[in-house]
C-alpha positions as CSV (number, residue, x, y, z in Angstrom):
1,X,0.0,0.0,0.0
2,X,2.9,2.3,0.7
3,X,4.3,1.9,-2.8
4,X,0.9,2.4,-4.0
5,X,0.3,5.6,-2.3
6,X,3.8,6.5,-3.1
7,X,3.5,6.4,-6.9
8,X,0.4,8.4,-6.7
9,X,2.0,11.7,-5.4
10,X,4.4,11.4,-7.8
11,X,1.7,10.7,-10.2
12,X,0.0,14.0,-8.9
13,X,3.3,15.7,-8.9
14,X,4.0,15.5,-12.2
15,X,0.3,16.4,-13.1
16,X,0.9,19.6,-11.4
17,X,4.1,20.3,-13.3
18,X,2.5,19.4,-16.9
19,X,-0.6,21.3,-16.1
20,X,1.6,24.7,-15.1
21,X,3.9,23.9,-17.7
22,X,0.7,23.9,-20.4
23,X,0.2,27.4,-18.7
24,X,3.3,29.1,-19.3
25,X,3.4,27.7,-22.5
26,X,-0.3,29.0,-23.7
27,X,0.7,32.2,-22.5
28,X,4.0,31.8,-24.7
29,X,1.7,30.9,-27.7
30,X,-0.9,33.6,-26.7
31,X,1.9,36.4,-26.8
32,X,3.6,35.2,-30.0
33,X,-0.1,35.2,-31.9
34,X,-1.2,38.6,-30.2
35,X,-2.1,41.3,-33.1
36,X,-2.5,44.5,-31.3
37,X,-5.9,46.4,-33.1
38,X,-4.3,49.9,-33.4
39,X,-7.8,51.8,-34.1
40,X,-9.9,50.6,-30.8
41,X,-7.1,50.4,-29.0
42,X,-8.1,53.2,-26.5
43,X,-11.6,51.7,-26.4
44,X,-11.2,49.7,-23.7
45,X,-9.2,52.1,-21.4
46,X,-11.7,54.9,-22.5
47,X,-14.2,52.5,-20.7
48,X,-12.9,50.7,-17.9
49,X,-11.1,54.5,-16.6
50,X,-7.6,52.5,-16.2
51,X,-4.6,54.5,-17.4
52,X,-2.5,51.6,-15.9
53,X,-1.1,48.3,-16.4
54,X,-0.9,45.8,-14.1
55,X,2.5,43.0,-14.3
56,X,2.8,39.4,-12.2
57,X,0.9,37.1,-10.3
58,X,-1.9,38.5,-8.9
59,X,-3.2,35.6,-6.9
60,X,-2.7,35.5,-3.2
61,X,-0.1,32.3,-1.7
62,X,-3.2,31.0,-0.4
63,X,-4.9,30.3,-3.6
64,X,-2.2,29.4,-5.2
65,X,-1.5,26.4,-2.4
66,X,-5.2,25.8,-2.6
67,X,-4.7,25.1,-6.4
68,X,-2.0,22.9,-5.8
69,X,-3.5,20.6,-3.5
70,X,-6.7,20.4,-5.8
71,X,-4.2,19.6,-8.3
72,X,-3.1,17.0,-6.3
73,X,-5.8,15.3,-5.6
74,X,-7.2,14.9,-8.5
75,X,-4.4,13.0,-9.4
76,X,-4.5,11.0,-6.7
77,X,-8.1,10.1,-7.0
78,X,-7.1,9.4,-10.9
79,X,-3.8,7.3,-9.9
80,X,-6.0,4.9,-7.9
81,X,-9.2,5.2,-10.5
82,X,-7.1,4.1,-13.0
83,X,-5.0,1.5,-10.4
84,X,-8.6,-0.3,-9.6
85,X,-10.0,-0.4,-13.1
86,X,-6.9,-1.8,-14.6
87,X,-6.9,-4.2,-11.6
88,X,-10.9,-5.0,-12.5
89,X,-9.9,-5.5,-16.1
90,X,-7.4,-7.8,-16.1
91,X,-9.0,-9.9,-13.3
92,X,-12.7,-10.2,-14.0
């Protein structure tokens, strides 16, 4: 059972690195594909009053470890899912 459970966090581990990987790498993508629209490009500040920009992570540390663990989890629960069917499947 310890090996089991063992394998799972890394399982969930590397789930969290491939899912913030996929992140930075959309955002990559996103900014290489970005055509700014020079005629309604003071639309939007014209509406929303904001004359500034705002750079980073906006998120506060607890969110961010709440994301984590979620993360986590889920690959937990789908380490053992996919332990138990695979288990059912080749031992009906």
């Amino acid at each position: 059972m310890k090996r089991k459970i063992f394998r799972s966090l890394i399982f969930a581990i590397i789930l969290v690195i491939v899912y913030y990987a996929f992140q930075m790498l959309m955002g990559v993508y996103l900014t290489w594909k970005y055509v700014p629209d020079i005629l309604d490009s003071y639309s939007a500040i014209d509406t929303f009053g904001s004359h500034q920009v705002a750079f980073g992570v906006k998120a506060a540390p607890v969110e961010v470890v709440a994301e984590v663990i979620i993360i986590m989890v889920i690959g937990v629960v789908t380490y053992f899912s996919g332990s138990y069917v695979t288990k059912k499947i080749r031992n009906p």
